[in-house]
N, C-alpha and C positions, 0 to 999 in steps of 0.2 A: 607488494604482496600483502594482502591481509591474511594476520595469524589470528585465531580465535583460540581461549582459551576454555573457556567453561559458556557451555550451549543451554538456553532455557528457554521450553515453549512454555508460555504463560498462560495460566488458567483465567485469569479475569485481569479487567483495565488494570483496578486497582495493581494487583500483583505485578505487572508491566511496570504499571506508571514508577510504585516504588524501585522497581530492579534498575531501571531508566535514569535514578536517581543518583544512586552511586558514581564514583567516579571511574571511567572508562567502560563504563556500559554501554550498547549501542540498539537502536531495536531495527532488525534487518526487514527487510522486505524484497524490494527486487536489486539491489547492492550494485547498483549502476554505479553510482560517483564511488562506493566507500571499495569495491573491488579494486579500482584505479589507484588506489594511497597506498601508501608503505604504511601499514598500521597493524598496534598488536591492538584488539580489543580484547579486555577481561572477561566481560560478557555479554554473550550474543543475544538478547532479545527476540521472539518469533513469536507473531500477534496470528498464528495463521489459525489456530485452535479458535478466536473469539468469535465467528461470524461477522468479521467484519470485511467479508466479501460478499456481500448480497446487495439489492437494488428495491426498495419499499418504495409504490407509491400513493400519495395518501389523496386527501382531494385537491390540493392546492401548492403541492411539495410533490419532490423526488429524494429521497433518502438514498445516496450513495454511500456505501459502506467504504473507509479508507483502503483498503485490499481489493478491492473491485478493478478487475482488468477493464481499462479505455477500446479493449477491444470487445466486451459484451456488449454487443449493438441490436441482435434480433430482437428482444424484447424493449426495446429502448426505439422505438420508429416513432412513436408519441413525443418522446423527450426531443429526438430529433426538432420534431415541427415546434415544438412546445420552443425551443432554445433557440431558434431561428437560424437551425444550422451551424451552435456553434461546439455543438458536439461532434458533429462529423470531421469537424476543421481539428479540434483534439484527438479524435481519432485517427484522422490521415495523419496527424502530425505524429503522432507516437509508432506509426508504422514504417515511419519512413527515417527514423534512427537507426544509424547502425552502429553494431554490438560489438 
């Protein structure tokens, strides 16, 4: 069981990166593996405020935000062909974990 003790959504990287810093800091996102532990963490980390869920693409790149669900695919049918399919293969793969 993870116990959390003081919760913090961070306003910028910076602010993150520093809280990250400390000892027993954690920064959470979808807490797959860290649910599974016996842990207390001091502080909870939440990057969910930074826009680091969105998908940019520019002429020669694809800018994946690190929060970005593997299952945002409708605008992503370019990156498809573009990857040679091996995004599909990430996204079947992340759908067929269970929880």
């Amino acid at each position: 069981m993870v116990t959390i003790q003081n919760y913090v959504r961070a306003q910028s990287i910076d602010e993150a990166y520093e809280l990250n810093q400390k000892k027993g800091s954690c920064i959470i996102g979808g807490m797959l593996w860290t649910k599974m532990q016996d842990r207390l963490i001091q502080t909870a980390i939440d990057m969910c405020d930074l826009g680091l869920d969105t998908i940019e693409e520019k002429d020669d790149e694809f800018i994946i935000g690190a929060l970005t669900s593997l299952a945002v695919d409708e605008p992503l049918e370019y990156a498809r062909l573009y990857l040679d399919g091996n995004l599909q293969m990430w996204i079947d793969a992340e759908d067929s974990l269970e929880i």
